[in-house]
C-alpha positions, 0 to 999 in steps of 0.5 A: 746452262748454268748449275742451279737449273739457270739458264744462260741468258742475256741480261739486257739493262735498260736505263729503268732497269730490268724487265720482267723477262730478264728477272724471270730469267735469273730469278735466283741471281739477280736483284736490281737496285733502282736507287744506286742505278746498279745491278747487283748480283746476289744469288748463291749459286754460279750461273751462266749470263751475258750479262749487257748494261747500258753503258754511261754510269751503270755499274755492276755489283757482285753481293758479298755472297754472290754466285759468280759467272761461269767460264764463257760468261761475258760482262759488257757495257758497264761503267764499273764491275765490283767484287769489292763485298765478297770475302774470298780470293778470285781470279778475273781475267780481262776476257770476260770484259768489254766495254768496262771502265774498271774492274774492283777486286775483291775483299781477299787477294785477287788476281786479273789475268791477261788475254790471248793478245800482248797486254800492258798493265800498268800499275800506278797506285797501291793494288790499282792501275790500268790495262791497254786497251781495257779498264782500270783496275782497284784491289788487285793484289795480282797480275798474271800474263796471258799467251801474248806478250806481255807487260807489267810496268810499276809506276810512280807509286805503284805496288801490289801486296802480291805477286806477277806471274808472266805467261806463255809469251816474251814478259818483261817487267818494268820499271822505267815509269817508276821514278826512283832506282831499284833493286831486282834480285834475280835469286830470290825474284824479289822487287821493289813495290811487289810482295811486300818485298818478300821472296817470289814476287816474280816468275815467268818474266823474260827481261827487265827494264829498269 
């Protein structure tokens, strides 16, 4: 069970919304916003859920003072998961998700880990992009790799205000998609669309594709 005495459930959605069983099950994190079609999560307190939409245009919102799922708790079924209200940085990682269109981050830096598998992020907008076999992302400053191999490739257009960091497995960073030349700084780990172009925008990456 989650802290606050709720506990772990799955949250069915309906295309009405809600059961009573399931507000009664998350009674202190839960609102369900009929008009919008969005479930939005406004409680304080961190709280352990299965949290399962219908799919199609259901989304999923995080209130700006929102309790955040625990570690192991699942997003499934959803058009969009939106952080995009809460002030602060997170860390997401695509674990949690399946069967989501696309992810926001939220107001402050936030940062999209990979999985255990070989992931592709590709970055084609400023702080935004798409995950190989897994959603589009949008106010996501950072990227970190999981225990496969992964890639980050920066795409025409593509930037992120913060930084990449690879994970246990063989990373590369790319620039093939980007369209324009570049210039990569091994000593000071600075590239072109990360970072402001500030040092350390970069580490545990394996090769460079340019």
């Amino acid at each position: 069970s989650g802290s606050g005495g709720v506990t772990a459930t799955t949250v069915s959605l309906a295309k009405g919304g809600l059961s009573a069983n399931d507000q009664t099950a998350v009674t202190t994190a839960v609102s369900y916003v009929t008009p919008t079609g969005t479930l939005a999560l406004n409680g304080t307190t961190p709280f352990a859920a299965n949290v399962t939409g219908s799919g199609g245009s259901q989304n999923l919102t995080f209130g700006p003072a929102a309790g955040l799922l625990t570690t192991g708790s699942t997003i499934s079924s959803f058009n969009q998961v939106s952080y995009g209200t809460i002030p602060g940085t997170l860390t997401l990682t695509l674990s949690t998700y399946s069967s989501v269109n696309s992810i926001v981050g939220s107001l402050g830096a936030t940062t999209l880990v990979a999985t255990a598998t070989d992931t592709t992020f590709t970055v084609t907008g400023a702080n935004a992009g798409t995950v190989s076999g897994g959603p589009a992302f949008s106010g996501i400053e950072s990227l970190q790799g999981g225990a496969g191999n992964d890639t980050f490739a920066i795409g025409r257009g593509g930037s992120l205000d913060g930084t990449i960091v690879g994970g246990a497995g063989a990373d590369v960073l790319s620039y093939a998609g980007y369209g324009a030349n570049v210039s990569v700084s091994l000593a000071s780990s600075t590239a072109p669309g990360l970072n402001a172009g500030v040092a350390g925008a970069f580490s545990g990456i394996d090769s460079i594709v340019g």
